[in-house]
C-alpha positions as YAML, in Angstrom:
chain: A
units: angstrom
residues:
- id: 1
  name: UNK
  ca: [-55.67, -63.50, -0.64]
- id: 2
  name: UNK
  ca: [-57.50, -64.36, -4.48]
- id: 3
  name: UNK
  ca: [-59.16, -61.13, -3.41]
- id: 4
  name: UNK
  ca: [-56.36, -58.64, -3.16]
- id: 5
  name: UNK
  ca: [-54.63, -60.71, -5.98]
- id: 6
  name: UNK
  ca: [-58.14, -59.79, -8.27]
- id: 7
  name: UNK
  ca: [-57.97, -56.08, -7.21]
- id: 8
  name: UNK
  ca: [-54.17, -56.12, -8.18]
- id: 9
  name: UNK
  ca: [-55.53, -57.68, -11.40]
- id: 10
  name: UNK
  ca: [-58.02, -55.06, -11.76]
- id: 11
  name: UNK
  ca: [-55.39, -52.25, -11.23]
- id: 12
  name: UNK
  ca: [-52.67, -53.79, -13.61]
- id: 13
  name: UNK
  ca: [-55.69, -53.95, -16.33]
- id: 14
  name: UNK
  ca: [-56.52, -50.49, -16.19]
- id: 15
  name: UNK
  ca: [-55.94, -48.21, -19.36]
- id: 16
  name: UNK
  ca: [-54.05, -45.53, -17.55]
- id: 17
  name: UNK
  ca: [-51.45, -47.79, -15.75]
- id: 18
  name: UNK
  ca: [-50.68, -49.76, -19.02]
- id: 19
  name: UNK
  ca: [-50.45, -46.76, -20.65]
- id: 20
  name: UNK
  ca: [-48.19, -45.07, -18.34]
- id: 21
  name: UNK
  ca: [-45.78, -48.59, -18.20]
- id: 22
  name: UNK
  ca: [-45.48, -47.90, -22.29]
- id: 23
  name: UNK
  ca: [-44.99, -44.36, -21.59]
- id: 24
  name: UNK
  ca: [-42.16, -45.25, -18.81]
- id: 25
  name: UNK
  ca: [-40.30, -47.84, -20.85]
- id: 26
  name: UNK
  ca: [-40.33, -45.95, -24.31]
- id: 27
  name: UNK
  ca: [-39.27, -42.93, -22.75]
- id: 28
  name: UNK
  ca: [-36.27, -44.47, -20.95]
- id: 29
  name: UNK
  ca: [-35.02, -45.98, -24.68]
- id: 30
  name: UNK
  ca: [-35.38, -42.52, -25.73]
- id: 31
  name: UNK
  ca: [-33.84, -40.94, -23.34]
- id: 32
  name: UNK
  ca: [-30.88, -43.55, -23.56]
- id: 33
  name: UNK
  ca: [-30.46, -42.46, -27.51]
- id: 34
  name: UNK
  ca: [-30.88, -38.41, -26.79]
- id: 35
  name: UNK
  ca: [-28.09, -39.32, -24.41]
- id: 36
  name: UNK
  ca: [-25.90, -40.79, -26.94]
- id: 37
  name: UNK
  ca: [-26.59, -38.19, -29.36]
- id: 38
  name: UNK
  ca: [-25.24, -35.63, -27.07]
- id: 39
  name: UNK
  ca: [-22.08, -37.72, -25.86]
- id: 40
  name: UNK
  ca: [-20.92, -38.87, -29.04]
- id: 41
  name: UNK
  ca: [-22.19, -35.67, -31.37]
- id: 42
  name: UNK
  ca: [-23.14, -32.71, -29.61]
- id: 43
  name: UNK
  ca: [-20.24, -32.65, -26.78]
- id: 44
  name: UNK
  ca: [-17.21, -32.87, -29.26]
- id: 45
  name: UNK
  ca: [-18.71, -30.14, -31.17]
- id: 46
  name: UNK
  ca: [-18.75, -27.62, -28.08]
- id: 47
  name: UNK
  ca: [-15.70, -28.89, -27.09]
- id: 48
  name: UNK
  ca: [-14.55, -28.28, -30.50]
- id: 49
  name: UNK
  ca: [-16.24, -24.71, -30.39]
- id: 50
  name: UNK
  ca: [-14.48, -24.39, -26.97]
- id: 51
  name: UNK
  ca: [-10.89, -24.70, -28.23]
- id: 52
  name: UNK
  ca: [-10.32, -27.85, -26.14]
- id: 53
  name: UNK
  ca: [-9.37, -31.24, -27.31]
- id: 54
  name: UNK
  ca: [-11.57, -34.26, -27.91]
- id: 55
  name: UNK
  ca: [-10.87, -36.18, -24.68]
- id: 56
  name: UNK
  ca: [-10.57, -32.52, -22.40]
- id: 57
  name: UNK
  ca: [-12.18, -29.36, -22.78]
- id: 58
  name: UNK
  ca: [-10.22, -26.92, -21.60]
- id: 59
  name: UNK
  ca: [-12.59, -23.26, -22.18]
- id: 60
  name: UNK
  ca: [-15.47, -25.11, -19.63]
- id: 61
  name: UNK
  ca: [-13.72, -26.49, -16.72]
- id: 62
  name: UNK
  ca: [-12.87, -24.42, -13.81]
- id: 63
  name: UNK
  ca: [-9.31, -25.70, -13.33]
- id: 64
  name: UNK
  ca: [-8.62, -27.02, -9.83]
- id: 65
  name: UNK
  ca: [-12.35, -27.96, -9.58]
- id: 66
  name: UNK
  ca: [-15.30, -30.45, -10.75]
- id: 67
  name: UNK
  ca: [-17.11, -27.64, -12.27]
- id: 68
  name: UNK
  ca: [-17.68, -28.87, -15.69]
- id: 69
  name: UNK
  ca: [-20.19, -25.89, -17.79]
- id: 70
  name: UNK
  ca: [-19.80, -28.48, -20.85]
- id: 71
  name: UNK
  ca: [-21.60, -31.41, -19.05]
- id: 72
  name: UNK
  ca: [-23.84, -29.01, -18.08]
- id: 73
  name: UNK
  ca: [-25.24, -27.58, -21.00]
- id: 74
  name: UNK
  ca: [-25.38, -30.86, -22.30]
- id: 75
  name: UNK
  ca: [-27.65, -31.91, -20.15]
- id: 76
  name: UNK
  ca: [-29.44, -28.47, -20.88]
- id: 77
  name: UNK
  ca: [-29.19, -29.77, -24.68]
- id: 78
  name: UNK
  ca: [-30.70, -32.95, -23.15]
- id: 79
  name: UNK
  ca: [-33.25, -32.15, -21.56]
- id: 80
  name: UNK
  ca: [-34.91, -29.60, -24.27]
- id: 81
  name: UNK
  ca: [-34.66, -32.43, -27.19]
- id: 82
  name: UNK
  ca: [-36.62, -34.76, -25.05]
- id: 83
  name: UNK
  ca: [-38.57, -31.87, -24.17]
- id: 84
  name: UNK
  ca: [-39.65, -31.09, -27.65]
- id: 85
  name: UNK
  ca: [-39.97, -34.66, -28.62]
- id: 86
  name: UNK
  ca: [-42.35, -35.17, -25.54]
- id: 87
  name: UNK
  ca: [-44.39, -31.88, -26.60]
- id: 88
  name: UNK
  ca: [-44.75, -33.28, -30.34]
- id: 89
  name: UNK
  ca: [-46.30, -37.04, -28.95]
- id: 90
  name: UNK
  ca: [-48.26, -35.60, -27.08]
- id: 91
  name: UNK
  ca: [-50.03, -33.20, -29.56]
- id: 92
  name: UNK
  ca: [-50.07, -35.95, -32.14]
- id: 93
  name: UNK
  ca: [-51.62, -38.08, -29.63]
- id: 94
  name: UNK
  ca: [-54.30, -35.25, -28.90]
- id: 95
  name: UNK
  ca: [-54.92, -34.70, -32.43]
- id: 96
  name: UNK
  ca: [-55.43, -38.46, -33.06]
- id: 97
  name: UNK
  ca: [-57.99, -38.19, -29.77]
- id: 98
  name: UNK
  ca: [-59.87, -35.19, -31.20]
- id: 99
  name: UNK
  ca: [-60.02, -37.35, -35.27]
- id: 100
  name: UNK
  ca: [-61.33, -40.10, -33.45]
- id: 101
  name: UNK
  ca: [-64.42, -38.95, -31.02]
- id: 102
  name: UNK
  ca: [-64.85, -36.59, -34.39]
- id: 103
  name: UNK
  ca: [-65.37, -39.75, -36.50]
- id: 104
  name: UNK
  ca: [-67.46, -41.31, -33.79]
- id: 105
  name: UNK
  ca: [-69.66, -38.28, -33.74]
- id: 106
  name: UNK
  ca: [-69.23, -37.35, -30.34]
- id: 107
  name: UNK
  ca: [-67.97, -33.95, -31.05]
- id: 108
  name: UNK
  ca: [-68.66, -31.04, -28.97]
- id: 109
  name: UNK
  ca: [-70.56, -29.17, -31.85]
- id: 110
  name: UNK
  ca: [-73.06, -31.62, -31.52]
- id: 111
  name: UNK
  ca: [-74.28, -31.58, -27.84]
- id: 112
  name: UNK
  ca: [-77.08, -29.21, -28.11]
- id: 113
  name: UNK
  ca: [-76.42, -25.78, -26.25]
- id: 114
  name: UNK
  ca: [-78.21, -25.28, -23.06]
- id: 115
  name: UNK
  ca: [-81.18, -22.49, -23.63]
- id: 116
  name: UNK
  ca: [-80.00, -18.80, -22.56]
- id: 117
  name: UNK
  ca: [-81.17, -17.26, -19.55]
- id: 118
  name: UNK
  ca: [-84.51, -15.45, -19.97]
- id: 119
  name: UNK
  ca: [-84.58, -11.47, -20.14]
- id: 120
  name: UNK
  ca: [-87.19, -9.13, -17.91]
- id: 121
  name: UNK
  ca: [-89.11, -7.61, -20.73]
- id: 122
  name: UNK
  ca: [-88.92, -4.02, -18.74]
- id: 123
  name: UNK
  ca: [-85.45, -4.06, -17.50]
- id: 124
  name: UNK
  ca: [-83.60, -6.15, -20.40]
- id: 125
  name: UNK
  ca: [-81.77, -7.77, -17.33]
- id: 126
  name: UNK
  ca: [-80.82, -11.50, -17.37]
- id: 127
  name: UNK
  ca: [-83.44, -13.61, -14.85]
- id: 128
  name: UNK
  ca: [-82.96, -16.77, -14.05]
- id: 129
  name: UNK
  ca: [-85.17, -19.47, -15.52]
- id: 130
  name: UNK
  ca: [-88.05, -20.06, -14.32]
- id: 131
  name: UNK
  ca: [-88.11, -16.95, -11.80]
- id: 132
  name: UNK
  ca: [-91.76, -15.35, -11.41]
- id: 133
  name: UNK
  ca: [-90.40, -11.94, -10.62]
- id: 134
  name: UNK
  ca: [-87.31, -9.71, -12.11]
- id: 135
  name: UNK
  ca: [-84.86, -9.55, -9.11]
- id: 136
  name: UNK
  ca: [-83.39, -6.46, -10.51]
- id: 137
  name: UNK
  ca: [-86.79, -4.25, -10.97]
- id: 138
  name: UNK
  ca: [-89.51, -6.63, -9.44]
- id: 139
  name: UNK
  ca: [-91.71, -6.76, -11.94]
- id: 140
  name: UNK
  ca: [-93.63, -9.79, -12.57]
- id: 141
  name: UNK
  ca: [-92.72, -12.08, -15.33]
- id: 142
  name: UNK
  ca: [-95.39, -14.52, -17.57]
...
């Protein structure tokens, strides 16, 4: 038992999972103020634009039915703030990534570049290293 309670320990403690916990809890705040937004500010202005009244809009219901096209494109309206909002973390949090290993000095740029393949001095073909004969004209190489 203290052993699968330790591995649970170990799991919990990982980067990623804490990470993703943050990532789950912040984005169901947000999503609970994008929501509000759209209720209380975005809807009465379609259903403004719509010719219907505050508490009924009358241009985006199918009469007789539940089809609602106003609840529906505010969830469209929904979904692409959060969207956008999403997008724009993340690339901050990228850029902020890149700044850092670039302070560290573990940038790409640095690693040394691996030596190009060798040429056959009577074919110009690439050979691959290390290779005693061209494979494309069989001559011999030094």
């Amino acid at each position: 038992m203290k052993k699968l309670l330790k591995e649970f320990e170990e799991f919990i403690n990982r980067g990623n999972v804490m990470d993703m916990a943050v990532g789950v809890i912040i984005g169901g705040a947000f999503t609970s103020i994008v929501t509000s937004l759209t209720d209380n500010i975005i809807n009465p202005l379609i259903k403004a634009v719509s010719g219907g009244s505050v508490g009924e809009v009358s241009g985006l219901v199918v009469p007789g039915t539940e089809i609602d096209f106003g609840k529906f494109i505010s969830a469209c309206i929904n979904f692409l703030i959060v969207a956008a909002i999403v997008f724009a973390l993340v690339k901050a949090v990228n850029k902020a990534h890149e700044l850092a290993e670039k302070a560290i000095g573990h940038d790409e740029e640095d690693e040394p570049e691996a030596a190009p393949d060798p040429t056959c001095p009577y074919c110009l073909e690439k050979v691959r290293a290390g290779a005693s004969k061209c494979c494309h004209c069989g001559s011999d190489l030094a």
